[in-house]
N, C-alpha and C positions, 0 to 999 in steps of 0.2 A: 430562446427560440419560442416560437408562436406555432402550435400546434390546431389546425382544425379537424375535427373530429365528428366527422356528419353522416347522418345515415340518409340513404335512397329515399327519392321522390315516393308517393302511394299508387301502389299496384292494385289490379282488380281484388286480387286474395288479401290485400290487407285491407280492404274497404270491406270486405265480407267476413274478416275475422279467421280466416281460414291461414293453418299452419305453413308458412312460406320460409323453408329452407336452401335446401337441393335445388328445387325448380327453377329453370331460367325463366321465367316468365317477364316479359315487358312492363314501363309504365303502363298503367293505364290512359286514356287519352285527358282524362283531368289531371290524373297526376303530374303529367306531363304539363301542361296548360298550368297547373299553380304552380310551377319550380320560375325564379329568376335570377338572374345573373348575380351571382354573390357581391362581385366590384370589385375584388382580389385578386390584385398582378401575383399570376406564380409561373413557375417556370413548369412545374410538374405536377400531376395531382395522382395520388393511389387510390387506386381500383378495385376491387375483387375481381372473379372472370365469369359475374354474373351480370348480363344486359342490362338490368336496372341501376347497379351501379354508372356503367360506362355510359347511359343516358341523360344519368342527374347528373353527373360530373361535364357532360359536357354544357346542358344546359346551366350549371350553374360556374364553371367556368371556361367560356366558350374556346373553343382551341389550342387548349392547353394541353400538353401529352398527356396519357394516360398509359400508367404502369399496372399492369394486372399484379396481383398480389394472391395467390391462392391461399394461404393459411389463414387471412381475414375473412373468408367470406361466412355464412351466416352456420347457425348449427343448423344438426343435421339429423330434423324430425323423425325419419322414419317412416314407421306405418301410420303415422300419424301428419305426413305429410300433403297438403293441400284438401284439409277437411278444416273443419272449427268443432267449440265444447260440443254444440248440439248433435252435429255428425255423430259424435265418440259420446254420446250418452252412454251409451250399452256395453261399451267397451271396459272389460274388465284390467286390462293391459294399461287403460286410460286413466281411469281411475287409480290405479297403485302408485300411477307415474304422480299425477296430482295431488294424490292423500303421503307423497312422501317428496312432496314442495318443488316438483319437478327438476329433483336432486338427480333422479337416478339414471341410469341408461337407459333411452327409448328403442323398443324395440327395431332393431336393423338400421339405428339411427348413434348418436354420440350420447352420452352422460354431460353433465353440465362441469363436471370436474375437467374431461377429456378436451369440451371444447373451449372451454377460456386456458387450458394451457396451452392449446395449439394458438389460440388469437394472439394470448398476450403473448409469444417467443417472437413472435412475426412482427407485434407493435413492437415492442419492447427493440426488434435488431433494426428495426427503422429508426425510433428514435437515437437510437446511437452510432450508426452511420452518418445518418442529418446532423448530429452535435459533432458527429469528428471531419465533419466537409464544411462546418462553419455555417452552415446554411439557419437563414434568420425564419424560414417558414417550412411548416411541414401538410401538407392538407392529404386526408385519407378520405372519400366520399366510401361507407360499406353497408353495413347493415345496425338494426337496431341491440341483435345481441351481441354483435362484436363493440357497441358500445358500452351496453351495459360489462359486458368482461373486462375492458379495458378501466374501466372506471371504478370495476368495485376494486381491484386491485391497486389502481396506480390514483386513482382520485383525491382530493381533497376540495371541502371535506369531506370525509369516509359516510358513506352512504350501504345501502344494502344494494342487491343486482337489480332486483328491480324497479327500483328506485332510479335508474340511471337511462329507462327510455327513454331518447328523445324524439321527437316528432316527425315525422314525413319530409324529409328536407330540409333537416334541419338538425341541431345537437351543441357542441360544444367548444369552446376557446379555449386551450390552455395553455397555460405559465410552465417552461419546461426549465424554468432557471433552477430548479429544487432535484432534480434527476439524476443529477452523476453524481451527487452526496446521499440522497436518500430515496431512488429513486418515487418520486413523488410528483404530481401531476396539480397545479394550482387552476381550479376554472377561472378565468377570467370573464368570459361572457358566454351568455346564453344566447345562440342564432337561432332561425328559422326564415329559411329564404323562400318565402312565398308569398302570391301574392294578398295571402289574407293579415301580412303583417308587414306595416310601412320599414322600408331599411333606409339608412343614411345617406348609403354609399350607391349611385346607379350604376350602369353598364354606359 
């Protein structure tokens, strides 16, 4: 099975650098203008039950259903949600979070332990559904840190978390033939569906 693994088109907050979890906020109206149509017949694509996913999903594959998925969607900044570093200069709360590799619980927000085990139960009971329905594609349009969780756990090769953002529209291929032996996730290719980077395959 052929898994795609893609995060949301670019939001105003993440053109600004600003912490984008919780918040439903929209594409942006460029973000939206660089997503294109991936070319990939599917029957179904998963969602998170945040706007910008169900926006890039649509745009990238046009009227295909969409399944909300709640335990994918992005972590959950906190007080520290919809500012960037320079906002939280002063922030002492900011700073422990930072000077301890942004390991630990954010304040009225998730630990990085809590939310890649909430992502990966959710990826992980999809991928094993989709292999027991025979199903030859699995596509999840979500966020960049439901990437990088997914990845540092089931990827190969093993990479660090943050090692594994991928870009605005864009993210990963993978080989799901290694999973029901050792659950392992092989990248096949690296996407990015926009239009600052020609695709093969048109709409």
């Amino acid at each position: 099975m052929k898994i795609y693994l893609l995060r949301h088109g670019e939001t105003e907050y993440n053109a600004q650098k600003r912490y984008l979890g919780r918040t439903d906020i929209p594409l942006s109206a460029s973000g939206a203008e660089a997503l294109v149509c991936a070319g990939v017949a599917l029957e179904k694509v998963y969602i998170t039950p945040l706007r910008r996913t169900a926006q890039t999903a649509e745009i990238l594959f046009p009227g295909v259903r969409q399944i909300p998925v709640p335990d994918l969607r992005e972590m959950d900044f906190g007080i520290f949600e919809g500012l960037n570093y320079m906002d939280l200069a002063d922030s002492a709360a900011y700073r422990e979070w930072v000077e301890g590799n942004c390991l630990g619980p954010v304040p009225q927000g998730e630990s990085k332990e809590l939310f890649c085990q909430r992502v990966c139960a959710a990826f992980a009971s999809l991928v094993d559904r989709s292999l027991r329905g025979g199903e030859r594609q699995l596509a999840i349009v979500a966020h960049g840190g439901t990437q990088m969780a997914v990845m540092e756990r089931y990827g190969l090769p093993r990479k660090g978390y943050f090692d594994w953002l991928g870009p605005c529209g864009g993210g990963f291929v993978l080989d799901a033939s290694r999973w029901r032996e050792e659950n392992v996730l092989t990248v096949a290719e690296t996407v990015r569906y926009t239009k600052r980077q020609p695709l093969e395959n048109g709409c």
